[in-house]
DRENFI-414224 format. One line per 5 residues: number of its first residue (from 1); their letters; for each residue x, y, z of C-alpha. Coordinates in Angstrom, 3 decimals, padded with zeros to 6 digits. Last residue first. Example, Ala and Ser with C-alpha at 12.3 -4.5 7.8 and 13.67 -1.06 7.14 Angstrom:
BEGIN
2	sa	013.670,-001.060,007.140  012.300,-004.500,007.800
//
This chain:
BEGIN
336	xxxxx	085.696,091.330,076.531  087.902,089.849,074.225  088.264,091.823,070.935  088.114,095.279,073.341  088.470,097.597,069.699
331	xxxxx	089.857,096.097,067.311  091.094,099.200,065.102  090.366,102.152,067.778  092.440,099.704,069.878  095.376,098.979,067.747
326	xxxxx	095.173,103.250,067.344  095.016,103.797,070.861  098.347,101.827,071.985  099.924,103.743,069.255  098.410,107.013,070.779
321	xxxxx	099.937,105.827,074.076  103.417,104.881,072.474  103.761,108.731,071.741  102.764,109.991,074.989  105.281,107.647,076.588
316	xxxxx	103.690,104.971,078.498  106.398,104.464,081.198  108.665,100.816,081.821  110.198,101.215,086.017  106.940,099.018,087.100
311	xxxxx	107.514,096.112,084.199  110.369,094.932,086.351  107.401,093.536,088.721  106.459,091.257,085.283  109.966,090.724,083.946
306	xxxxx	110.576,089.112,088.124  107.502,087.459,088.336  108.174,085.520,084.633  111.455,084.304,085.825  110.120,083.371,089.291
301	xxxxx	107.649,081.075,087.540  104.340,080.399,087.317  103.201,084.314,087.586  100.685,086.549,088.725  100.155,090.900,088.476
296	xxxxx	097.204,092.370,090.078  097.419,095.914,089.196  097.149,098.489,092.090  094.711,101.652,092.511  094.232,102.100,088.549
291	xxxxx	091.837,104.606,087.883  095.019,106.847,086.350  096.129,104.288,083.959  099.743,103.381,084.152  099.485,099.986,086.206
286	xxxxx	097.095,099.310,083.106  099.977,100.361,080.402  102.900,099.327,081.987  101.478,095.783,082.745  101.211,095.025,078.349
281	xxxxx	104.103,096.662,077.245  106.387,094.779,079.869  104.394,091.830,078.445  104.714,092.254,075.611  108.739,093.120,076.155
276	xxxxx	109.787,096.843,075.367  112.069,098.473,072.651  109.450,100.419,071.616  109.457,098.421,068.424  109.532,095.273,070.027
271	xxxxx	106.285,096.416,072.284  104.635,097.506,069.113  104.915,094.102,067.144  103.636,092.426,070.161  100.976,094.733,070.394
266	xxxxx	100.057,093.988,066.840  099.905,090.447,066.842  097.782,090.376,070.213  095.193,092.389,068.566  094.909,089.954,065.845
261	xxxxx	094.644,087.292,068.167  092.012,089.000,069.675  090.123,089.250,066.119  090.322,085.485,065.782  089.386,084.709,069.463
256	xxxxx	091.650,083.076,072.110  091.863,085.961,074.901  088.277,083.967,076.373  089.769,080.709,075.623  090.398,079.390,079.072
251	xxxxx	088.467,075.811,077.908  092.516,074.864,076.809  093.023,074.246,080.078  096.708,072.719,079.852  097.880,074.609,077.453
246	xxxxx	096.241,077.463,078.005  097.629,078.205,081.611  101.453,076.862,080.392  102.683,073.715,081.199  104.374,072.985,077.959
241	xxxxx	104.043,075.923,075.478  101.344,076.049,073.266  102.447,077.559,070.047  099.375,077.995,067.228  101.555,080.889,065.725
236	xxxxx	101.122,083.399,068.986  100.254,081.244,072.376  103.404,083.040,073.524  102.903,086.447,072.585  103.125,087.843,076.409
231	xxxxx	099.030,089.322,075.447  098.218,085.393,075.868  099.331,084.987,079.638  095.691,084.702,080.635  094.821,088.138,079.430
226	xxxxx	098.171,089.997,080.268  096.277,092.351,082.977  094.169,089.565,083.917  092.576,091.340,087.062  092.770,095.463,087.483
221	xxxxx	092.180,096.130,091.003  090.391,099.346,090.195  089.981,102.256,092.792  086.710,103.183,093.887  086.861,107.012,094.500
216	xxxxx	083.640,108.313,093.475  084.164,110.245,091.001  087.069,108.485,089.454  086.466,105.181,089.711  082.613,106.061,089.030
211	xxxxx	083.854,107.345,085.596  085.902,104.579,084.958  083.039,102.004,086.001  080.893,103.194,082.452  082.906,102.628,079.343
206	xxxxx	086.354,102.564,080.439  086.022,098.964,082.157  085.138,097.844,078.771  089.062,097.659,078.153  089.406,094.125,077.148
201	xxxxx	092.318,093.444,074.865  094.579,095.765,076.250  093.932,094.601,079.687  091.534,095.166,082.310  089.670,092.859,084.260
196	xxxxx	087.268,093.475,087.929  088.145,094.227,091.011  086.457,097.216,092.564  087.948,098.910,095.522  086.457,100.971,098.424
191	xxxxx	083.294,099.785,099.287  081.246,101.497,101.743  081.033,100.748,105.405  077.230,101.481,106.636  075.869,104.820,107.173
186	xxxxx	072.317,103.425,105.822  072.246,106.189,103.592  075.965,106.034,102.503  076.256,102.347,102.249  072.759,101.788,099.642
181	xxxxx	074.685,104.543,097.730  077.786,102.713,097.184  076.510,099.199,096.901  073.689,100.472,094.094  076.488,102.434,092.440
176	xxxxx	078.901,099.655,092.060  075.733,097.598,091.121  074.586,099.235,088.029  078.060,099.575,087.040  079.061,096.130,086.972
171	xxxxx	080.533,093.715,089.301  083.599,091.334,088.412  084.587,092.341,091.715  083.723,094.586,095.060  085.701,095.955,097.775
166	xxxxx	085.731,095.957,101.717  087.573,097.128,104.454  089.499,096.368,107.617  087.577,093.359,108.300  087.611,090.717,111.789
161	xxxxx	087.720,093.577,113.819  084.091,093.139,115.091  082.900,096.382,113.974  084.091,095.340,110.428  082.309,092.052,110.277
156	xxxxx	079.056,093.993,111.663  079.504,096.130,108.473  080.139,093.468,106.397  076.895,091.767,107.200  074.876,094.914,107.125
151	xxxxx	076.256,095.301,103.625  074.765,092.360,102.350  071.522,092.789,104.077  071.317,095.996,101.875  072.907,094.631,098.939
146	xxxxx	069.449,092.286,098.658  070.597,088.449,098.230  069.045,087.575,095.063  066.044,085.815,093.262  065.966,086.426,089.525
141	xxxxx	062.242,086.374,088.654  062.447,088.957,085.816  065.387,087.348,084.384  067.298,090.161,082.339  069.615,089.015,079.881
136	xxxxx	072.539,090.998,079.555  075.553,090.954,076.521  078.705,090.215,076.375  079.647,087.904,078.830  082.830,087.427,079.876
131	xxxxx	083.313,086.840,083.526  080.384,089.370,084.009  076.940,089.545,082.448  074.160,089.966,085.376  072.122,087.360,087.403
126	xxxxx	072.070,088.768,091.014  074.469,087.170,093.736  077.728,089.096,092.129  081.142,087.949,091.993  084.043,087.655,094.406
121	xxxxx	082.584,089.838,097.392  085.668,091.102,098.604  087.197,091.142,101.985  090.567,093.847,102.370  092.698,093.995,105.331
116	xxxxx	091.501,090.059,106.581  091.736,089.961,110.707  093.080,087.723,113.143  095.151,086.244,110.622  096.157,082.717,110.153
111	xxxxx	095.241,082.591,106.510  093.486,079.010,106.939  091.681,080.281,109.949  090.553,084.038,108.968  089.623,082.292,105.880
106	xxxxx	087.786,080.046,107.065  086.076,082.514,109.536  085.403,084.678,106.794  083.635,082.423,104.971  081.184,080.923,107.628
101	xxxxx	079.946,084.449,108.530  079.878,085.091,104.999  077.509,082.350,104.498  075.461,082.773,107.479  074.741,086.644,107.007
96	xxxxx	073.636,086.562,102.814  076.214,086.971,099.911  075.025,083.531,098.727  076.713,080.093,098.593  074.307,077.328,096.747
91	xxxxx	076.351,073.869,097.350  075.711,074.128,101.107  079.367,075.319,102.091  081.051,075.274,098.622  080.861,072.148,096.504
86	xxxxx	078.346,073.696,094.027  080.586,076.243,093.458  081.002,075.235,089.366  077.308,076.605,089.222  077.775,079.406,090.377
81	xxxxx	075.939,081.823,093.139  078.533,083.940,095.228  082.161,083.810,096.630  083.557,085.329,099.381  087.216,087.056,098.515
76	xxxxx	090.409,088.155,100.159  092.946,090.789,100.597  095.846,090.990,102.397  097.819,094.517,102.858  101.175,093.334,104.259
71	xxxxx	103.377,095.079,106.717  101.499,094.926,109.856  101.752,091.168,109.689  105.568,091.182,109.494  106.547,088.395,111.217
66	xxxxx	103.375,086.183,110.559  102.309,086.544,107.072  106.487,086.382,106.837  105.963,082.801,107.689  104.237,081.695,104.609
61	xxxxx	102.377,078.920,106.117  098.799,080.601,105.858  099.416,081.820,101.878  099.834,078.142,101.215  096.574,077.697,103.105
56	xxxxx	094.944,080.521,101.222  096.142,079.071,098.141  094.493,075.313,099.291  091.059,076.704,099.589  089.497,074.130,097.059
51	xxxxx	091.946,072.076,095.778  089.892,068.529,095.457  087.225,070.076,095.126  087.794,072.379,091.844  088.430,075.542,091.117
46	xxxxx	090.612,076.367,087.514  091.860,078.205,089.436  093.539,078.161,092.752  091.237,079.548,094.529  087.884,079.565,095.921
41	xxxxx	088.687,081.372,099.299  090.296,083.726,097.711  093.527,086.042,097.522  095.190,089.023,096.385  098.766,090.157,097.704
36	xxxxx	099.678,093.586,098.739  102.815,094.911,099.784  105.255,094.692,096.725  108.239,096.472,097.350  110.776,093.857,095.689
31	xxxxx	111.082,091.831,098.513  107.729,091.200,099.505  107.627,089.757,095.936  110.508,088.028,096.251  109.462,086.265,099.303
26	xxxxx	105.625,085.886,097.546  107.254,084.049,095.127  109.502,081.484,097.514  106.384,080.793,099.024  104.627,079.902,096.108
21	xxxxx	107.315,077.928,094.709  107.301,076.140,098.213  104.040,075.945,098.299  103.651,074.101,094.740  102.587,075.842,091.754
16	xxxxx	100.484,075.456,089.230  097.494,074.284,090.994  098.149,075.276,094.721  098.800,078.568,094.424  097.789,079.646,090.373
11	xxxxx	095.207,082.085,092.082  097.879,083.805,093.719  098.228,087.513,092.700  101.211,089.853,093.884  099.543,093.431,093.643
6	xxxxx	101.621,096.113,092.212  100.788,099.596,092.370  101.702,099.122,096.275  098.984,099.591,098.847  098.683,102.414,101.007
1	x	095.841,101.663,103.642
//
């Protein structure tokens, strides 16, 4: 599958925008080259039950889905263990047989599609730091779907016709490798993506999955590339524009800290003097990097989706690099 470097995200479907807005997004989207659009069944975020699977449903109605099915690369997710997920299926989903079974055939049904091009598991089973977390506390009785019966599950899936292939997200190294080598003995479908954020305020994903990106060919969906919105400059000064992600969740302050802020000052100060938006500054520089397989770029408005898929014709000069790396050798990853 040849994806775009651009992936049209949709986890504000249903929440922050209507399906017509949506719709009328993933039109221009479509229209501008962009092949690939990122789903899941918990979306839109913040989750809750009242609007749980609606952006698949949006994405269901969109009749190019239809017309042009052999066109567009769509990708999906299964969710794991959370607490906020206790509304899901039996209030504890798991990455076992019966509850992927049961969420790919909602999918499959609210998407419309006999078959989902990409399936990934949304977070891990196992207690581990993602979304976030700094640091990792092991839990020596931490009770977890084994990968192995995982992948058996996606494996059948696949045979069936229902999956094309399969990726991980928000996982770590530990179990990119774990998934990778657990598929090659067993001769079982191995994942080809990984999902996870990267921006230029969190850039852990160099530290140990860039090397497995590399070497063994699991491309990065890179998630949050403008942090929440915040790396655009507009939360800069105490400024909370109306509607905005932050302004009405103001609990989404993982890009909020002192030292991010900081960060955020100086790469808006960078982009002006390269000429360059934030944000332009901001996509440029993950759709740029070479373990990049497609960044997942998302929007509220057709205004912002259009500066955002402009950002695709803005290079990374050499020069602008090294003044990317010296912000970051100063605060280095402020908001992990």
């Amino acid at each position: 599958m040849h994806v775009s470097a651009l992936t049209l995200g949709t986890m504000t479907f249903g929440e922050q925008n209507s399906e017509v807005e949506a719709h009328q997004q993933l039109d221009y989207a479509y229209e501008r080259g962009i092949n690939f659009i990122d789903t899941a069944e918990m979306y839109p975020v913040p989750p809750r039950p009242t609007t749980y699977t609606l952006t698949e449903q949006y994405i269901g109605r969109w009749n190019k889905l239809k017309t042009h099915r052999d066109q567009i690369i769509l990708a999906t997710k299964v969710v794991g263990p959370m607490e906020f997920t206790h509304y899901i299926r039996d209030g504890k989903p798991k990455l076992n047989r019966v509850h992927i079974e049961t969420a790919i055939e909602g999918s499959l049904k609210r998407l419309g599609v006999d078959y989902i091009d990409l399936y990934q598991l949304h977070w891990p089973d196992r207690n581990t730091n993602f979304f976030g977390q700094r640091g990792y506390n092991h839990q020596e009785n931490d009770s977890y779907t084994p990968m192995e019966e995982t992948l058996q599950v996606l494996a059948d899936l696949q045979k069936s016709g229902k999956v094309r292939a399969f990726g991980l997200s928000n996982e770590t190294p530990w179990g990119a490798m774990r998934y990778l080598n657990a598929a090659e003995k067993n001769n079982w479908p191995r994942m080809m993506s990984i999902q996870n954020p990267y921006n230029l305020l969190n850039r852990t994903f160099e530290i140990g999955l860039a090397e497995i990106a590399h070497r063994e060919n699991l491309g990065l969906l890179a998630y949050s590339p403008m942090a929440f919105g915040a790396l655009s400059g507009k939360y800069l000064d105490g400024q909370f524009p109306e509607g905005a992600r932050l302004t009405r969740w103001k609990r989404f302050d993982r890009y909020s800290n002192k030292r991010g802020v900081q960060a955020i000052e100086k790469y808006c100060q960078l982009a002006k003097d390269f000429d360059m938006t934030p944000a332009q500054l901001a996509l440029a520089y993950v759709t740029g990097r070479p373990f990049v397989t497609s960044n997942i770029i998302g929007a509220t408005t057709l205004q912002q989706l259009e500066e955002n898929i402009n950002s695709i014709d803005r290079t990374i000069t050499p020069e602008l690099e090294q003044e990317i790396d010296k912000i970051h050798e100063d605060i280095p990853n402020p908001c992990p």
